[in-house]
VMD Tcl script that draws the C-alpha trace (Angstrom):
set ca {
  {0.00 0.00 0.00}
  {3.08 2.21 0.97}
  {3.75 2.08 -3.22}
  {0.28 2.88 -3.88}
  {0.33 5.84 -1.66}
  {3.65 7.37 -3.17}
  {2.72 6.86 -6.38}
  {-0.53 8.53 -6.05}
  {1.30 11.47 -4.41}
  {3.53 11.80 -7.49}
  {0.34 11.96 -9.63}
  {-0.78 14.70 -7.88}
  {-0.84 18.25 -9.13}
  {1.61 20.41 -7.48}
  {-0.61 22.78 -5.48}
  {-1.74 19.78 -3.63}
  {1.55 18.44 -2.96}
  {3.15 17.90 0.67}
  {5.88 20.76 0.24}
  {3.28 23.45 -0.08}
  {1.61 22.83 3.27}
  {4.30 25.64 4.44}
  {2.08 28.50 2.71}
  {-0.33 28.99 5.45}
  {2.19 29.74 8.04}
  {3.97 31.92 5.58}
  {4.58 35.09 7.39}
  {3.96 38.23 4.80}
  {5.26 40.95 7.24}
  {8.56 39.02 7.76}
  {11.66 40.81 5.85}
  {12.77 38.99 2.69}
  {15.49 38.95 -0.12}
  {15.22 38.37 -3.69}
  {17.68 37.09 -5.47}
  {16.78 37.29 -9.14}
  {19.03 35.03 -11.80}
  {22.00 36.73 -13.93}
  {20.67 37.41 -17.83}
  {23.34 35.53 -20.17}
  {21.88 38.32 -22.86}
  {22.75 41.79 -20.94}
  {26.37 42.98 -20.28}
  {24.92 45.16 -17.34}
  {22.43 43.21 -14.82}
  {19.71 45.43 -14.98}
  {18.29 44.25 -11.53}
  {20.27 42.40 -8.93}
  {20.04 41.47 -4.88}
  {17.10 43.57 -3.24}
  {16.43 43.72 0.60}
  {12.84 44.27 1.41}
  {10.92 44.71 4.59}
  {8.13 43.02 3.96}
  {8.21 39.62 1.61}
  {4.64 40.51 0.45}
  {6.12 43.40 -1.32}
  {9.32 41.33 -2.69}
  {6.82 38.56 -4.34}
  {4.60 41.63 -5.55}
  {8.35 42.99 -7.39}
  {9.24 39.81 -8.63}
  {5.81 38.86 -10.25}
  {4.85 42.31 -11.43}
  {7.89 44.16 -12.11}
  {10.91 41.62 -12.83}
  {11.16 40.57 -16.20}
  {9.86 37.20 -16.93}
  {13.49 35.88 -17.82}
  {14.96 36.85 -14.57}
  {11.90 35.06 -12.57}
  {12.73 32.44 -13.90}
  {15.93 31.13 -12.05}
  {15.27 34.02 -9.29}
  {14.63 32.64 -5.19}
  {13.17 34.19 -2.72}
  {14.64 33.82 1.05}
  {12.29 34.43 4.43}
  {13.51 33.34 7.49}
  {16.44 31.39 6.18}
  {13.69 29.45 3.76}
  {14.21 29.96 -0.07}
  {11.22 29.80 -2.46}
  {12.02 29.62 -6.47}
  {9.82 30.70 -8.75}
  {7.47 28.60 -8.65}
  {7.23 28.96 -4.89}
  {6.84 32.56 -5.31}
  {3.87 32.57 -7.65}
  {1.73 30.09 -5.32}
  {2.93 33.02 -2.58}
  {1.45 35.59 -4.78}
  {-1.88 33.43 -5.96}
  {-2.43 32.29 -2.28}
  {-5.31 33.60 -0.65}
  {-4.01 35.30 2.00}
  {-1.57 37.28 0.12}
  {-2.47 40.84 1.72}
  {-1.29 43.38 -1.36}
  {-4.08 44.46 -3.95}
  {-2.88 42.68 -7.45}
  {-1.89 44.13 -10.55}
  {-5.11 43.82 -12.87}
  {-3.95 41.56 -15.67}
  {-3.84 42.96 -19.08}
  {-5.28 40.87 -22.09}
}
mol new
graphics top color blue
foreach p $ca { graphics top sphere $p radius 0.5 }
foreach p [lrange $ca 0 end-1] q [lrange $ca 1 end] { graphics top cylinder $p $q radius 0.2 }
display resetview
């Protein structure tokens, strides 16, 4: 049954998966660096390391204002925790996120 059970967990879509039970204790008011990835294209990094008080504001930078290339490899640290990418767009989709959202344009 053990088999059974691990192999349905590996079916499972990631939202539902074990590692993101650490969202709802996810602290938005704790301070929080971003460290976006290094563009192979640019000479100059146009954005590098940022410090932010809050992490709600560094997931609302890295979704809404970093370019989609450097989200891609970027992490996010919070009390010694690192989220990638993907970990900081279920941040930004969850619920309790507290900041408004950027209305998305079609």
């Amino acid at each position: 049954m053990t088999k059974t059970s691990s192999t349905a967990a590996a079916k499972r879509p990631a939202a539902n998966r074990p590692a993101d039970l650490r969202l709802p204790s996810f602290d938005y008011d704790t301070a929080a660096e971003l460290f976006p990835t290094r563009s192979r294209k640019a000479m100059r990094q146009p954005v590098g390391y940022k410090r932010f008080t809050r992490a709600a504001d560094a997931i609302r930078f890295a979704i809404e204002d970093l370019p989609p290339a450097l989200l891609l490899g970027a992490y996010l640290e919070v009390d010694e925790e690192r989220f990638d990418s993907e970990g900081i767009r279920q941040l930004y989709d969850n619920v309790r996120y507290p900041l408004a959202r950027r209305a998305v344009q079609t």
